[in-house]
C-alpha positions as CSV (number, residue, x, y, z in Angstrom):
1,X,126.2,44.7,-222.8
2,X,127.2,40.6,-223.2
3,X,123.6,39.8,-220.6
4,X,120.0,40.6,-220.2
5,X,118.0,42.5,-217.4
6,X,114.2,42.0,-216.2
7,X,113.4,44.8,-213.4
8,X,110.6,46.9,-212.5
9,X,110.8,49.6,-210.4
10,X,106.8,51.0,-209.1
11,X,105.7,53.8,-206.9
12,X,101.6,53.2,-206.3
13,X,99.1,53.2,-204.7
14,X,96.9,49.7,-203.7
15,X,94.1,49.5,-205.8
16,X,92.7,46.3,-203.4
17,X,93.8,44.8,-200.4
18,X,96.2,42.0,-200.0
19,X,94.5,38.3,-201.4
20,X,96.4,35.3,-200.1
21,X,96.8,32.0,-201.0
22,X,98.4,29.4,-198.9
23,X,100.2,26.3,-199.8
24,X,99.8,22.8,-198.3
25,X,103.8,23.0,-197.8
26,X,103.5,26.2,-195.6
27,X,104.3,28.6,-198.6
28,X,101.8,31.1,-199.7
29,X,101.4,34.0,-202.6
30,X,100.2,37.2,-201.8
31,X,98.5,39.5,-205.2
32,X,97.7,43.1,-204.4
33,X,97.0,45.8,-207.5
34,X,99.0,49.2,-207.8
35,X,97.8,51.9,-209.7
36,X,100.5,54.2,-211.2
37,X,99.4,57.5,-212.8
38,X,100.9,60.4,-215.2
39,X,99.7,63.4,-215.2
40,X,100.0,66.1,-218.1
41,X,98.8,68.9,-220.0
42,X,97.0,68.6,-223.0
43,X,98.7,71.2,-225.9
44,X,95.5,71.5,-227.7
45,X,93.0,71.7,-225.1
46,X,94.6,72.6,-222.1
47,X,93.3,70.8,-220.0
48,X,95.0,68.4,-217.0
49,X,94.7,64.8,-218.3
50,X,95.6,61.6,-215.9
51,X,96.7,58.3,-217.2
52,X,96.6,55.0,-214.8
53,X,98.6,52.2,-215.6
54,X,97.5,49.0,-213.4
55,X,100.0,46.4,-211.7
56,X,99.0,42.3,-210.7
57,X,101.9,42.3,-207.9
58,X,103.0,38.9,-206.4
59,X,104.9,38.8,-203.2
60,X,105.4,35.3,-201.8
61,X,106.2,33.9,-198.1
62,X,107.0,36.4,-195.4
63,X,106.8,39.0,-197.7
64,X,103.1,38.2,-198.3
65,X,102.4,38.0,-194.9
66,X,103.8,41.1,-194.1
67,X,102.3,42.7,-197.3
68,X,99.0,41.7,-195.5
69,X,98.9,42.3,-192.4
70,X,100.1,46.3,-193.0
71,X,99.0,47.3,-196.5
72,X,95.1,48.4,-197.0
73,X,93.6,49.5,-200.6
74,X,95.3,53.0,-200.9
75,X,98.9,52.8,-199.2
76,X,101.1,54.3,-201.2
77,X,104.0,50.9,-202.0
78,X,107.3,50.7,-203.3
79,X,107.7,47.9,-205.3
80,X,110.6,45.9,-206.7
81,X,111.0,43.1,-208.6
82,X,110.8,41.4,-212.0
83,X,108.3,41.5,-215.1
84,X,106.4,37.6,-215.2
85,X,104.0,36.5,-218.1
86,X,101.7,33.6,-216.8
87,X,100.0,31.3,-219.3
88,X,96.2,29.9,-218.2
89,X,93.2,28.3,-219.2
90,X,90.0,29.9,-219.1
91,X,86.8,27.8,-218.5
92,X,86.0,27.8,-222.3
93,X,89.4,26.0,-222.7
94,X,91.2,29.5,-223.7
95,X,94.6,29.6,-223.5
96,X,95.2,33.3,-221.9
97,X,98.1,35.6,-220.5
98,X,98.5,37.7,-217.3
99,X,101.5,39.8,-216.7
100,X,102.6,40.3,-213.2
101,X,105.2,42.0,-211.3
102,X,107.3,39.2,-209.3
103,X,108.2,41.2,-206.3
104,X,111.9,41.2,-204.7
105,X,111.7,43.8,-202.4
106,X,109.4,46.5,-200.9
107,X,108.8,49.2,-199.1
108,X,105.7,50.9,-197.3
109,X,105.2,54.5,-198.0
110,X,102.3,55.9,-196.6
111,X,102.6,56.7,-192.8
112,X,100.1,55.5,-190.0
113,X,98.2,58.8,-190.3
114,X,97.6,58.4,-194.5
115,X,96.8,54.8,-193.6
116,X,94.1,55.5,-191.2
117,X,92.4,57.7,-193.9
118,X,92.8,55.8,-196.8
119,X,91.3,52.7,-195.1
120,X,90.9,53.0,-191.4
121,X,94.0,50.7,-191.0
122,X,95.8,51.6,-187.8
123,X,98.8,49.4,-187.8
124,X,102.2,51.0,-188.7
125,X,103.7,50.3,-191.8
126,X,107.4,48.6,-191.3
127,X,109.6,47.1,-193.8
128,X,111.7,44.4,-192.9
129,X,114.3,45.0,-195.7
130,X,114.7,48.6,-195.7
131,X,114.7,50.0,-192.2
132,X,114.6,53.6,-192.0
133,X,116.5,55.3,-189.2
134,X,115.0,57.7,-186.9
135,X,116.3,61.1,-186.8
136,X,116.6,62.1,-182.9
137,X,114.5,65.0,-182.1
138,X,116.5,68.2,-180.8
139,X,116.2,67.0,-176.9
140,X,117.8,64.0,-177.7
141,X,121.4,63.4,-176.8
142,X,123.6,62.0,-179.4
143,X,126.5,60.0,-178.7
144,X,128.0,62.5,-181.6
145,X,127.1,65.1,-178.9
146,X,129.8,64.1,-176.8
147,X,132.8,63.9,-179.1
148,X,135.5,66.3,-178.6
149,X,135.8,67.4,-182.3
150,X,135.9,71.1,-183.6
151,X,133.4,70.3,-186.0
């Protein structure tokens, strides 16, 4: 393979609601956490044992303000994008890192009902890149309905 690739692919749930941070140009940042887990079964003890692995997303723009006006700490996320390493100082004059997922694309998981009960959010969850289609109930006439075809 002659070139290189950087992307991350998360299913998680928010561990935090949506922080913003707006730009004097009229660009802002939005920084949510995701919590992935894995779940096995110990050999030796037998017992069920759960790992979380914690993810600094960073959606910017519209993204960001979609991000937070629909997602509430516990919505289950699809997230896509890109693995960032951020150099900072502290206030002791310490240079230090934080990794973050540069987010391309995503897509909201949980429905309105699993919203409302993670965190009393009653707004539906859209995504502006990944409409899903709606499958029409069985009342619902189909312009398939009407074709002539034996099958």
């Amino acid at each position: 393979m002659a070139g290189t690739l950087n992307k991350v692919m998360l299913i998680g749930n928010l561990g935090d609601e949506v922080k913003m941070h707006y730009f004097e140009g009229g660009g802002c940042i939005g920084r949510f956490p995701i919590a992935t887990s894995e779940t096995y079964t110990s050999k030796q003890t037998n017992e069920r044992i759960t790992n979380t692995e914690w993810h600094n997303i960073v959606v910017r723009n519209k993204g960001a303000e979609i991000c937070e006006k629909y997602l509430s700490k516990g919505d289950k996320v699809y997230v896509e994008g890109r693995i960032k390493t951020r150099k900072w100082t502290d206030d002791k004059g310490n240079d230090r890192y934080s990794t973050e997922i540069q987010c391309t694309d995503f897509t909201f998981l949980s429905t309105k009902k699993e919203s409302g009960n993670n965190a009393g959010n009653t707004a539906t969850p859209s995504t502006p890149s990944n409409p899903v289609a709606k499958e029409p109930t069985p009342n619902q006439s189909t312009s398939e309905d009407n074709d002539d075809l034996p099958f």
